[in-house]
VMD Tcl script that builds the backbone (N, CA, C; Angstrom):
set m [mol new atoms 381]
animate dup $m
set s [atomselect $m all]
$s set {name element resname resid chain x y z} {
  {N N UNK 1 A 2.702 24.015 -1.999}
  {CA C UNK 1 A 3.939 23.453 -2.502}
  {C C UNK 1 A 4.054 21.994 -2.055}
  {N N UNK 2 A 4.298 20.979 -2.814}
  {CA C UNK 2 A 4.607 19.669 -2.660}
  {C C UNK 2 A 5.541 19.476 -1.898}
  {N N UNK 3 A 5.981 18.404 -1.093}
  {CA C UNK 3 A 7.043 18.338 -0.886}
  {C C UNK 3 A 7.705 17.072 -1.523}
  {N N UNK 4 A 9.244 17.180 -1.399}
  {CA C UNK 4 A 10.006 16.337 -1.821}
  {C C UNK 4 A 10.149 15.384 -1.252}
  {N N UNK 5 A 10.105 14.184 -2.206}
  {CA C UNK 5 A 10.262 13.228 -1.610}
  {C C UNK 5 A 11.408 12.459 -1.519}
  {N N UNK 6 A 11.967 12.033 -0.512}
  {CA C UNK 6 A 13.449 11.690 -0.002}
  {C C UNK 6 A 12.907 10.125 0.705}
  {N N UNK 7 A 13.973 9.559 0.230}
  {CA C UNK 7 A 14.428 7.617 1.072}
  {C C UNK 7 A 15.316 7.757 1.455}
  {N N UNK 8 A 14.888 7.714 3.263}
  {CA C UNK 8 A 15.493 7.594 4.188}
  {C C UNK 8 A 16.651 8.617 4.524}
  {N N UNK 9 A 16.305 10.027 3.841}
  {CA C UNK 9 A 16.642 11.469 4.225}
  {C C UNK 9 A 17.487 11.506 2.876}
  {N N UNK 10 A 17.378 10.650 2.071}
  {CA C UNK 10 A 18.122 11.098 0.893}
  {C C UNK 10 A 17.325 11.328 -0.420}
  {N N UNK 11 A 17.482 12.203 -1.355}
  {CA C UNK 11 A 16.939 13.170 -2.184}
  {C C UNK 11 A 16.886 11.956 -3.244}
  {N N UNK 12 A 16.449 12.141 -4.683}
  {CA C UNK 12 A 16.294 11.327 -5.669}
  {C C UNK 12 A 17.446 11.362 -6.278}
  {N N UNK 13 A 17.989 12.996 -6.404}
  {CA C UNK 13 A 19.560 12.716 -7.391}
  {C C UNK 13 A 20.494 12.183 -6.181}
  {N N UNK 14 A 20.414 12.382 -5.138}
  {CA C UNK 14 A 21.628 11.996 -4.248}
  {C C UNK 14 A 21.425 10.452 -4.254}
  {N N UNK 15 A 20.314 9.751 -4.733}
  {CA C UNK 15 A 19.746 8.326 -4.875}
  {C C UNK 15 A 20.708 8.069 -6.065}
  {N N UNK 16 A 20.339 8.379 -7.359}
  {CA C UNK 16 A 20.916 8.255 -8.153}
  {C C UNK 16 A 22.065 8.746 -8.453}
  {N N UNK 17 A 22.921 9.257 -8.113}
  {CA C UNK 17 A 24.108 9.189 -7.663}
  {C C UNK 17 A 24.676 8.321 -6.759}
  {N N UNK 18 A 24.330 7.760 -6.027}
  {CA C UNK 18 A 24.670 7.071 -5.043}
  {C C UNK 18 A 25.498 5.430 -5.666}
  {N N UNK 19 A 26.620 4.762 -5.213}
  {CA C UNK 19 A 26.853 3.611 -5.574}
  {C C UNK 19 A 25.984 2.495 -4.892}
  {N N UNK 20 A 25.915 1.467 -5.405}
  {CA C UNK 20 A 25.135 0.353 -5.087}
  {C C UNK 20 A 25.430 -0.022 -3.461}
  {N N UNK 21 A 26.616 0.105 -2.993}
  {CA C UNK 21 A 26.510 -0.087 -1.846}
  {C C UNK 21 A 26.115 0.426 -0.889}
  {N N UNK 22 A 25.992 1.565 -1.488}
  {CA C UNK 22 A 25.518 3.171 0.069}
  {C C UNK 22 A 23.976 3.499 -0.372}
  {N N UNK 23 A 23.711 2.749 -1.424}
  {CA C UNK 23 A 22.269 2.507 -1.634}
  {C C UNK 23 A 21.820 1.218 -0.419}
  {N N UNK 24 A 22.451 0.379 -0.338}
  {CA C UNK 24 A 22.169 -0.778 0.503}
  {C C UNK 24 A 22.094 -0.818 1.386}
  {N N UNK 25 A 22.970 -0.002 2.079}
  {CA C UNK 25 A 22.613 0.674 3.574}
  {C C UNK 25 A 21.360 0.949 3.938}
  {N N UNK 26 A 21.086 2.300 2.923}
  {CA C UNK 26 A 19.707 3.011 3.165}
  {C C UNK 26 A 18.508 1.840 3.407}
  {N N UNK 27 A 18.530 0.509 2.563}
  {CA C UNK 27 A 17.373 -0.651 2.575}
  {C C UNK 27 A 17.173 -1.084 3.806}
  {N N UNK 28 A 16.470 -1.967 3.788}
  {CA C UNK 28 A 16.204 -2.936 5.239}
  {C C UNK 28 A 17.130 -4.325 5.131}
  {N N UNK 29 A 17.015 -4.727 6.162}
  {CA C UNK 29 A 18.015 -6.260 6.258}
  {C C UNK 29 A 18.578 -7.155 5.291}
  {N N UNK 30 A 16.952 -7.530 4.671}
  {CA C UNK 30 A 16.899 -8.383 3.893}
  {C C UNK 30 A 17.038 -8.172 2.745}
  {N N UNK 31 A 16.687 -6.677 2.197}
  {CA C UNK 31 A 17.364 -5.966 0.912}
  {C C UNK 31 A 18.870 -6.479 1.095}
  {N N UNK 32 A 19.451 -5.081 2.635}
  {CA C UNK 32 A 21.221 -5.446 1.974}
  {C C UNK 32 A 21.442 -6.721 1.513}
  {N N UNK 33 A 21.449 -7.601 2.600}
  {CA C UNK 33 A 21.360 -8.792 2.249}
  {C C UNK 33 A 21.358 -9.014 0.626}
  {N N UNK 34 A 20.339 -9.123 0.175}
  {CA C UNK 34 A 20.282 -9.843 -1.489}
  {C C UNK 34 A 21.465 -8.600 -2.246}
  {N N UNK 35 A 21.408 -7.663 -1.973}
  {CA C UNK 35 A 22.557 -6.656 -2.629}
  {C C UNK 35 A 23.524 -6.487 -2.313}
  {N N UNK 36 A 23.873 -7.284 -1.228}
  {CA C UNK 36 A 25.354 -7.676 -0.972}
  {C C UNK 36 A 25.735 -9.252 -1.587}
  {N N UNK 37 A 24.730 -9.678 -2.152}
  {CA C UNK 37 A 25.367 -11.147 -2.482}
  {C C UNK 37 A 25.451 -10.573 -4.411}
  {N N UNK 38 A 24.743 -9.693 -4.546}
  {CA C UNK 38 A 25.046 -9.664 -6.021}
  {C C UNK 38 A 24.026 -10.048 -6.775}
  {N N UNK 39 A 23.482 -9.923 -8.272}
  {CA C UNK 39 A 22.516 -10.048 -8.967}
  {C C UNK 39 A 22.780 -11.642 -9.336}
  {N N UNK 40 A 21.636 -12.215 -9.752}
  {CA C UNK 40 A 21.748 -13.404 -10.334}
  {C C UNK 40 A 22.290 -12.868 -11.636}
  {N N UNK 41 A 22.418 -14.023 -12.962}
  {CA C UNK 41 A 22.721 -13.979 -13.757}
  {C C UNK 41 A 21.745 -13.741 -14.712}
  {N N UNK 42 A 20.417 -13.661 -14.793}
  {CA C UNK 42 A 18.668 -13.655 -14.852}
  {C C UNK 42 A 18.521 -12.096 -14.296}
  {N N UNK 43 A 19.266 -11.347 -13.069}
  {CA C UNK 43 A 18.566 -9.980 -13.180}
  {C C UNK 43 A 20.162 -9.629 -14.086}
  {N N UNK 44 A 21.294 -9.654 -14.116}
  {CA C UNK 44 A 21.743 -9.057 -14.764}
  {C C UNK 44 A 21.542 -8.520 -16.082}
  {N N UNK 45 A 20.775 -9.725 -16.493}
  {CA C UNK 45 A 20.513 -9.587 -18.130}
  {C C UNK 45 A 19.536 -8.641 -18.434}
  {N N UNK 46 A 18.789 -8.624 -17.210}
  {CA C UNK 46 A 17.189 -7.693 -17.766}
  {C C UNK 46 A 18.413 -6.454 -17.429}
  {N N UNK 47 A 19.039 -6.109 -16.407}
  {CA C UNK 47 A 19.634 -4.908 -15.884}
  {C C UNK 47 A 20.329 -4.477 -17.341}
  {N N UNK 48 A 21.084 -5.134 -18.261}
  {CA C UNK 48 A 21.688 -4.782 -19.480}
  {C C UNK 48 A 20.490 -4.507 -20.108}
  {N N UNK 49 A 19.533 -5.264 -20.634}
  {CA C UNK 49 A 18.197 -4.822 -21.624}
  {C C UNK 49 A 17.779 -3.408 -21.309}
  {N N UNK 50 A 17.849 -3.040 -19.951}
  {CA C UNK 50 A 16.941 -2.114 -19.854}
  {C C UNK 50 A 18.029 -0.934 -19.649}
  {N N UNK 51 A 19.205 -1.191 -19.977}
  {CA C UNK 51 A 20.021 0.233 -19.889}
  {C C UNK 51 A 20.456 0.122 -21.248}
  {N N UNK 52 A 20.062 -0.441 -22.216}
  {CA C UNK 52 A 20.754 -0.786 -23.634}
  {C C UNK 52 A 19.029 0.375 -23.867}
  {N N UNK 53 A 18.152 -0.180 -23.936}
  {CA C UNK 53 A 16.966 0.374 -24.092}
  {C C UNK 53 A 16.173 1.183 -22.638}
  {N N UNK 54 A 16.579 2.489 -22.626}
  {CA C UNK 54 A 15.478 2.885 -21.184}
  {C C UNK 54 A 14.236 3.051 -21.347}
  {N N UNK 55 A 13.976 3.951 -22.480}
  {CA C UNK 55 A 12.460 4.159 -22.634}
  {C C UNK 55 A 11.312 2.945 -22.736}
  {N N UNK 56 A 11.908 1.834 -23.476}
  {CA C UNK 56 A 10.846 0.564 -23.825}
  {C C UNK 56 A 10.424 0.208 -22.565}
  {N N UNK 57 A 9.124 -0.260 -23.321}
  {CA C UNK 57 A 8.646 -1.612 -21.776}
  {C C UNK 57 A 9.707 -2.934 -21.852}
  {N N UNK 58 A 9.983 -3.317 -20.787}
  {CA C UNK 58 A 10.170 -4.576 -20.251}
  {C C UNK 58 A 9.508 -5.360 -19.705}
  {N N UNK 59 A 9.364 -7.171 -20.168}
  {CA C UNK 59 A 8.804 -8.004 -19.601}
  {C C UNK 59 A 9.509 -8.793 -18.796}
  {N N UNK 60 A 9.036 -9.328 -17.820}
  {CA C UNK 60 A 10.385 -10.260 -16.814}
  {C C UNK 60 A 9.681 -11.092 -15.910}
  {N N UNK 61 A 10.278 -12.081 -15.981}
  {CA C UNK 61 A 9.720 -13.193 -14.963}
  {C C UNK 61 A 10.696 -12.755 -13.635}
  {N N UNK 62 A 11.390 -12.343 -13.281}
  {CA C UNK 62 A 12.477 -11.843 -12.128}
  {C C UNK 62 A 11.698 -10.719 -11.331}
  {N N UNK 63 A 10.986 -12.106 -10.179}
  {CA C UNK 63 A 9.988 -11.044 -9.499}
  {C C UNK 63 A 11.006 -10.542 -8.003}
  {N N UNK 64 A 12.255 -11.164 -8.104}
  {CA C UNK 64 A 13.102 -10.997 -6.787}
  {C C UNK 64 A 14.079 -10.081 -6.730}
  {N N UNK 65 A 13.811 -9.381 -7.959}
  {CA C UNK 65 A 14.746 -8.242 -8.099}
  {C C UNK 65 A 14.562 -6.541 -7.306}
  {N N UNK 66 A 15.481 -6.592 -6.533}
  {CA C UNK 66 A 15.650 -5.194 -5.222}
  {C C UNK 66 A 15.029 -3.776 -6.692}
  {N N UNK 67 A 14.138 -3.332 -5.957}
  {CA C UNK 67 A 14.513 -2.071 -7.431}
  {C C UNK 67 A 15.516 -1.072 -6.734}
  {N N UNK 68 A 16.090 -0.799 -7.615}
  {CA C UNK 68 A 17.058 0.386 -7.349}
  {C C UNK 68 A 16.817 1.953 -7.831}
  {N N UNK 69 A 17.747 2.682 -7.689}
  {CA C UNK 69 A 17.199 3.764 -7.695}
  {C C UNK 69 A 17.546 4.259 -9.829}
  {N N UNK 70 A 18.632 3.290 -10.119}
  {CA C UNK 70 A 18.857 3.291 -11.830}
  {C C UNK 70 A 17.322 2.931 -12.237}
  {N N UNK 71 A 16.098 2.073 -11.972}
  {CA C UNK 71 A 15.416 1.580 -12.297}
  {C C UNK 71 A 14.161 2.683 -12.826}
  {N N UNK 72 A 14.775 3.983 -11.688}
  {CA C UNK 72 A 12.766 5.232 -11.777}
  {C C UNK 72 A 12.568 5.241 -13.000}
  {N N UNK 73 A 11.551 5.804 -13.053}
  {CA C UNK 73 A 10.864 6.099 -14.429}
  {C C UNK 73 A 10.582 5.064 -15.534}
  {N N UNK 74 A 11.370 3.501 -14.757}
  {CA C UNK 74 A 10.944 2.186 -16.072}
  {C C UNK 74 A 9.888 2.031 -15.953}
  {N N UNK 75 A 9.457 1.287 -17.058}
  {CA C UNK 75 A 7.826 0.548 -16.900}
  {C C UNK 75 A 8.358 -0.793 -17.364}
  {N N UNK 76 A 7.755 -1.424 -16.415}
  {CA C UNK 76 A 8.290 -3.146 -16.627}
  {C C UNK 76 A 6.785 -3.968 -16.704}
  {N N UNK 77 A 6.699 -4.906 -17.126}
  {CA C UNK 77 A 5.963 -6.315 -16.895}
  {C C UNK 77 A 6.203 -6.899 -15.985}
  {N N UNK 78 A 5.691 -7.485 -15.178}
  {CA C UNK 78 A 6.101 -8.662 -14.207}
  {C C UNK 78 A 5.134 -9.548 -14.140}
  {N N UNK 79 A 5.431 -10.965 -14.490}
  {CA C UNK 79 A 4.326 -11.505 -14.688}
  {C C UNK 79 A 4.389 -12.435 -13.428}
  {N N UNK 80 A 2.979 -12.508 -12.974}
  {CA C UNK 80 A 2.280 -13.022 -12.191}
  {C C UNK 80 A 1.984 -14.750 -12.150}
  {N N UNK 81 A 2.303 -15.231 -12.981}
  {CA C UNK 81 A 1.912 -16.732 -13.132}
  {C C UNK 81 A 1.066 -16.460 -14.566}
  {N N UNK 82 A 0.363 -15.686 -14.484}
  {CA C UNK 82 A -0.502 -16.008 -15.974}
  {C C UNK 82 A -0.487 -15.211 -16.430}
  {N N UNK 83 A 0.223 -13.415 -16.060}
  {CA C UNK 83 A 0.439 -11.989 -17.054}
  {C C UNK 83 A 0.986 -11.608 -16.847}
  {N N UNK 84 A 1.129 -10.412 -17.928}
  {CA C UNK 84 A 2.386 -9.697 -17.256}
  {C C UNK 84 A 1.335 -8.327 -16.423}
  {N N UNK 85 A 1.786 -8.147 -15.380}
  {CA C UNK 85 A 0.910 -6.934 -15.135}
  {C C UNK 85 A 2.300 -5.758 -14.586}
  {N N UNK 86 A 1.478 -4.959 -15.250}
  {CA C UNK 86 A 2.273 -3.319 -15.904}
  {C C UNK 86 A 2.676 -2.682 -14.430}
  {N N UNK 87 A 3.805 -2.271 -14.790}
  {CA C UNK 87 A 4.083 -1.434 -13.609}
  {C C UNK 87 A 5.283 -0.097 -13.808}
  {N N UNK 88 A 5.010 1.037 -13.085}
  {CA C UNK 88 A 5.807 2.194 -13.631}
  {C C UNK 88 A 6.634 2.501 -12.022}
  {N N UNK 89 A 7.646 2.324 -12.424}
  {CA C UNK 89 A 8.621 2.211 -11.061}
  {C C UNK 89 A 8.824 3.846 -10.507}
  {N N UNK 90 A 8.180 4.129 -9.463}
  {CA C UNK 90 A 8.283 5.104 -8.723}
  {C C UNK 90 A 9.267 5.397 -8.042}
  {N N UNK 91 A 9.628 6.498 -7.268}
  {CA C UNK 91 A 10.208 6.461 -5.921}
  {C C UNK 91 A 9.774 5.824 -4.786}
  {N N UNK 92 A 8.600 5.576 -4.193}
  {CA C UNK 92 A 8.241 4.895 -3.352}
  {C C UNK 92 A 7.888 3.919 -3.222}
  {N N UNK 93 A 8.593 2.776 -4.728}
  {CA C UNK 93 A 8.832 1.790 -5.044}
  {C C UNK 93 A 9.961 1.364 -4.577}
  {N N UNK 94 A 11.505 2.185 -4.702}
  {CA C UNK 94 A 12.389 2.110 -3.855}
  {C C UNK 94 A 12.787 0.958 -3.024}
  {N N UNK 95 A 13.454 -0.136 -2.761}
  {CA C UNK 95 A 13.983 -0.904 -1.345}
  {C C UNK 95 A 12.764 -1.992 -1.429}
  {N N UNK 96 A 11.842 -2.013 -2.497}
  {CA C UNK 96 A 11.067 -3.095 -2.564}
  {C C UNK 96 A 11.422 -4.008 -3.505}
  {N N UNK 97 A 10.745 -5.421 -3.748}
  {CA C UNK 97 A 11.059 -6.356 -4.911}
  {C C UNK 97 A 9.711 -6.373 -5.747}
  {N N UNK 98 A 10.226 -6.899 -7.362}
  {CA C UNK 98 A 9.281 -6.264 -8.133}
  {C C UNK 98 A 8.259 -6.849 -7.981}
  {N N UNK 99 A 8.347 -8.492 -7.040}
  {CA C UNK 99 A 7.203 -9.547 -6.913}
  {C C UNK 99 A 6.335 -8.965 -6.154}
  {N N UNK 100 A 6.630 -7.473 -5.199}
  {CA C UNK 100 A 5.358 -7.019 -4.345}
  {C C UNK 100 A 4.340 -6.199 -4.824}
  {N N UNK 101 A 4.823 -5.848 -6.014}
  {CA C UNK 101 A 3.639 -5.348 -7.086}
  {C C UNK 101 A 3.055 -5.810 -7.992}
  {N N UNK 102 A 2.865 -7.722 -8.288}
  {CA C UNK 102 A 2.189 -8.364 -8.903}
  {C C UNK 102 A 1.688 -9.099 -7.928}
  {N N UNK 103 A 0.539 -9.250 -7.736}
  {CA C UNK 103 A 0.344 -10.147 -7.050}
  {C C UNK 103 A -0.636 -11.477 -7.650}
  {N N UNK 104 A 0.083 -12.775 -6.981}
  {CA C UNK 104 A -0.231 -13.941 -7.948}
  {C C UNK 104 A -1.511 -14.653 -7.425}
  {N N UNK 105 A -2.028 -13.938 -6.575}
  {CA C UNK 105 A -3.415 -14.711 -6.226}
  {C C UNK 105 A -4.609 -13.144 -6.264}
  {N N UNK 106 A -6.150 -13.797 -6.416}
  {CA C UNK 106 A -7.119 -13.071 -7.131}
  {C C UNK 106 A -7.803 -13.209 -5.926}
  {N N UNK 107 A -8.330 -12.345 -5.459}
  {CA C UNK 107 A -9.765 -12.358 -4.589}
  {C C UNK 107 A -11.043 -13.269 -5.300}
  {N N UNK 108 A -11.525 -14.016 -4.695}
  {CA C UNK 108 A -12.329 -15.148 -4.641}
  {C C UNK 108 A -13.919 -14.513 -4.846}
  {N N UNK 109 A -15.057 -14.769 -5.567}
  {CA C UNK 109 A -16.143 -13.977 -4.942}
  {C C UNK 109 A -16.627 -15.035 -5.724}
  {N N UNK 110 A -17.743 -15.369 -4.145}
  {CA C UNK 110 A -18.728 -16.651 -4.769}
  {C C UNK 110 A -19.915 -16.105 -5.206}
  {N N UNK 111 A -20.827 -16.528 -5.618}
  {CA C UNK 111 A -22.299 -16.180 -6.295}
  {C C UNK 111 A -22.944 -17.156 -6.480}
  {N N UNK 112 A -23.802 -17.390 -7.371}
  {CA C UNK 112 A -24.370 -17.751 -7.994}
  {C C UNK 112 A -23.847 -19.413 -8.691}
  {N N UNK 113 A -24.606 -20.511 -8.897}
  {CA C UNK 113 A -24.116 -21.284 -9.449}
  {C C UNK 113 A -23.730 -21.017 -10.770}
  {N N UNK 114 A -22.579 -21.386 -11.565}
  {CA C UNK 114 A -22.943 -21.024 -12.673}
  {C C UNK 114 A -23.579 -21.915 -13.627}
  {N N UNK 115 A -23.331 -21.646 -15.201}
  {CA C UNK 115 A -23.681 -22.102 -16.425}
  {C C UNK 115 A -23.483 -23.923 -16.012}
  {N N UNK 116 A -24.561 -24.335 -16.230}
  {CA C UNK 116 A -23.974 -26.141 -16.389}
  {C C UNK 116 A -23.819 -26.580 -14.889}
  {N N UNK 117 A -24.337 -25.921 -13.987}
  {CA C UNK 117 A -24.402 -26.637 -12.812}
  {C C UNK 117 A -25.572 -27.826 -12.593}
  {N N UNK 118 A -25.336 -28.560 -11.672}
  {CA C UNK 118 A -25.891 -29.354 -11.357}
  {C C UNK 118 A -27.256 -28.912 -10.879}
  {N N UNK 119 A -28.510 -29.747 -10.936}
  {CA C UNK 119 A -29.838 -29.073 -9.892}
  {C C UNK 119 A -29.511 -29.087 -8.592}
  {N N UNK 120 A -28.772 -29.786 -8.020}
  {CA C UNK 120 A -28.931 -30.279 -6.498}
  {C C UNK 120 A -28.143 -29.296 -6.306}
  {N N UNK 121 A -27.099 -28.770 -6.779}
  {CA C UNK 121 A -26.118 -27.360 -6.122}
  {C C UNK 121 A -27.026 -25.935 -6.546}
  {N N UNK 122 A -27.867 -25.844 -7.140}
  {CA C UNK 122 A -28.743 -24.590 -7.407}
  {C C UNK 122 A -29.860 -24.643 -6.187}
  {N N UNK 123 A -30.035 -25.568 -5.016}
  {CA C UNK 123 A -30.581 -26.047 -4.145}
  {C C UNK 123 A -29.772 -24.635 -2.651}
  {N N UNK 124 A -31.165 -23.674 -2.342}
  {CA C UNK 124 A -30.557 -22.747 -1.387}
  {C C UNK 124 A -32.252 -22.591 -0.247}
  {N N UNK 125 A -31.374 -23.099 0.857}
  {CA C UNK 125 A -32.248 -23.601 1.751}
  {C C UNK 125 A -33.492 -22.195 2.275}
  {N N UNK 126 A -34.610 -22.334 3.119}
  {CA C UNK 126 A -35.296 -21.544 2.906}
  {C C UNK 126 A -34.947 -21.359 4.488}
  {N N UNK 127 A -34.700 -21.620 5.178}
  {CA C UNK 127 A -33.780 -21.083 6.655}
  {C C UNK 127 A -32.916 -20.564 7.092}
}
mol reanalyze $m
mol bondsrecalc $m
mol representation Tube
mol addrep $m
């Protein structure tokens, strides 16, 4: 048997039930914080799009947005600087921001010179 999974001893419907403020509690510092000052005017709008429409994808540049517990089951975009990369909002997504699941820098991997390099950089010492 699985077990259930609960944030911070509270159940998913008692999540979603919950008002925005006794959700804020449950977060860390810097969550309450941004959810005690209130949504910008930029997450409000996606927050209307995506309760006007639940099932659709959403795209959004609003990588600073707290997810909440209204949010489970969305699949959003968040784009990264150059995509949108896909994401399906979990529970243990919860008390995070959506910018920690895009991430805007790529692991680096050197090789080989490439196409159109110079001779002197195709130059690999024999020591």
């Amino acid at each position: 048997m699985a077990r259930e999974f609960t944030f911070k001893g509270a159940t998913i419907q008692e999540l979603k039930a919950m008002s925005l403020d006794d959700f804020s509690r449950l977060c860390s510092s810097r969550n309450r914080r941004t959810l005690k000052r209130g949504f910008t005017d930029v997450e409000k709008k996606l927050l209307i799009r995506i309760r006007k429409n639940p099932g659709k994808f959403h795209r959004t540049h609003t990588r600073e947005l707290v997810i909440i517990p209204e949010l489970l089951g969305m699949k959003l975009g968040i784009h990264n600087g150059k995509e949108y990369v896909s994401l399906e909002i979990t529970p243990e997504h919860l008390g995070h921001k959506l910018g920690e699941f895009a991430p805007t820098r790529k692991h680096v991997k050197h090789s080989a010179p490439g196409f159109g390099a110079t001779r002197s950089s195709k130059y690999v010492p024999l020591k």
